[in-house]
C-alpha positions in Angstrom: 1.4 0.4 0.1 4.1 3.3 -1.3 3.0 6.7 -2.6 4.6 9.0 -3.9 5.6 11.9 -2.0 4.3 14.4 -5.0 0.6 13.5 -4.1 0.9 14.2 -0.5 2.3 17.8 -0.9 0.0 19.2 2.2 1.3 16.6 4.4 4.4 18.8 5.0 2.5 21.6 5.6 0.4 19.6 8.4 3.4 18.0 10.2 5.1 21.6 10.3 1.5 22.6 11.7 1.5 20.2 14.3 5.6 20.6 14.8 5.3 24.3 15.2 4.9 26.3 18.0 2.2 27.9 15.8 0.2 25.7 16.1 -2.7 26.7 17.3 -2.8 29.8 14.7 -2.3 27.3 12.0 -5.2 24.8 13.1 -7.4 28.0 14.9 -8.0 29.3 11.4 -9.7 25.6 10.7 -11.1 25.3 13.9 -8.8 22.2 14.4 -6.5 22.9 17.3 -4.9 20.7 19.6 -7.6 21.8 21.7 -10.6 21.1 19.7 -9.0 17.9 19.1 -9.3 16.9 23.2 -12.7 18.7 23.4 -14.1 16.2 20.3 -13.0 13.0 22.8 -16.4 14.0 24.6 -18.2 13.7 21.6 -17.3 10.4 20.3 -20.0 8.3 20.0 -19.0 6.3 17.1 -16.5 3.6 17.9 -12.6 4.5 16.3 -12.6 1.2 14.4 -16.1 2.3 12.6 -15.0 6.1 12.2 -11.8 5.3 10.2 -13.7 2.1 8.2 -16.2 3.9 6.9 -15.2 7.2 7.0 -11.7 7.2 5.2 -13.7 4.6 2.5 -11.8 1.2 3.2 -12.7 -1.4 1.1 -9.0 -3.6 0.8 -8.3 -5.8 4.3 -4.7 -4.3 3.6 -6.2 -0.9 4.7 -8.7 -2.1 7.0 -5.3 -4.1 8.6 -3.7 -0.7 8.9 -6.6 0.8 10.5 -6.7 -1.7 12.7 -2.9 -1.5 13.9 -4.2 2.6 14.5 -6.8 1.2 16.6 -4.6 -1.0 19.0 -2.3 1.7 18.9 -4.8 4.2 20.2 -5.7 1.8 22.9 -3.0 1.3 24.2 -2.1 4.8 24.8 0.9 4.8 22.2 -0.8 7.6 20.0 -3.5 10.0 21.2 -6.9 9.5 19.9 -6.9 13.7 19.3 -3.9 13.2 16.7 -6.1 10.2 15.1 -9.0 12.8 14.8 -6.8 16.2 13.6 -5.7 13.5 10.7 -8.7 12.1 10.2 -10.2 15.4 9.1 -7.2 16.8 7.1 -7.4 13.5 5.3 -10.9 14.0 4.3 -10.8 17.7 3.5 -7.8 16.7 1.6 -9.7 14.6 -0.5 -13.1 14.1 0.2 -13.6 10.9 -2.7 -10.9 9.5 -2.0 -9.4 10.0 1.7 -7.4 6.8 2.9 -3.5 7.4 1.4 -3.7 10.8 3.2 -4.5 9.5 6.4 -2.3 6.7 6.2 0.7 8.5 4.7 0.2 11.2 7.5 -0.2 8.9 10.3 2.7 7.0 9.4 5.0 10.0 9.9 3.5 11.8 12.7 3.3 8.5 14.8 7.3 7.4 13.8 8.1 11.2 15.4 6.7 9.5 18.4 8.6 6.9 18.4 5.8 4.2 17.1 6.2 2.2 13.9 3.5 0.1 11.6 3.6 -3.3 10.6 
């Protein structure tokens, strides 16, 4: 699924965030840092595939098939789970009604600076 770059505005402010050596000023002010990011992995009791389901609102297997792919990724150690979670919860304060494009269109740049790639 394409979007238009016009919608997703923030996202460049969120990958320079994340890019930037300031990071943790950026994501401090938000409470999001790299670091709260790690410290959240001990409080996961909801499963990945269940957190990004429900909480990004994914109705169309096209998503959930995306979500999935984030999943496996995730498990096998290709993309941290604390880079799932900072986008997670940009996405959703991004736009609380209507979160999924945001986390998709975020994830799918900050994971081909890594080196991974989406089906």
């Amino acid at each position: 699924m394409k979007y238009s770059m016009k919608r997703f505005s923030g996202i460049a402010g969120l990958l320079l965030a994340i890019a930037s050596p300031a990071t943790v000023k950026t994501f401090g002010q938000d409470g999001l840092d790299f670091n709260e990011a790690e410290r959240m992995m001990s409080f996961n009791v909801v499963e990945l595939k269940d957190q990004l389901y429900f909480g990004l609102r994914t109705f169309q297997p096209e998503q959930q098939a995306f979500l999935d792919q984030v999943v496996a990724k995730v498990d096998s150690k290709e993309i941290p789970r604390s880079m799932v979670n900072i986008v997670f919860v940009w996405a959703k304060k991004r736009n609380p009604k209507i979160p999924y494009p945001y986390f998709e269109i975020a994830m799918r740049l900050l994971a081909e600076r890594r080196g991974v790639t989406f089906d």
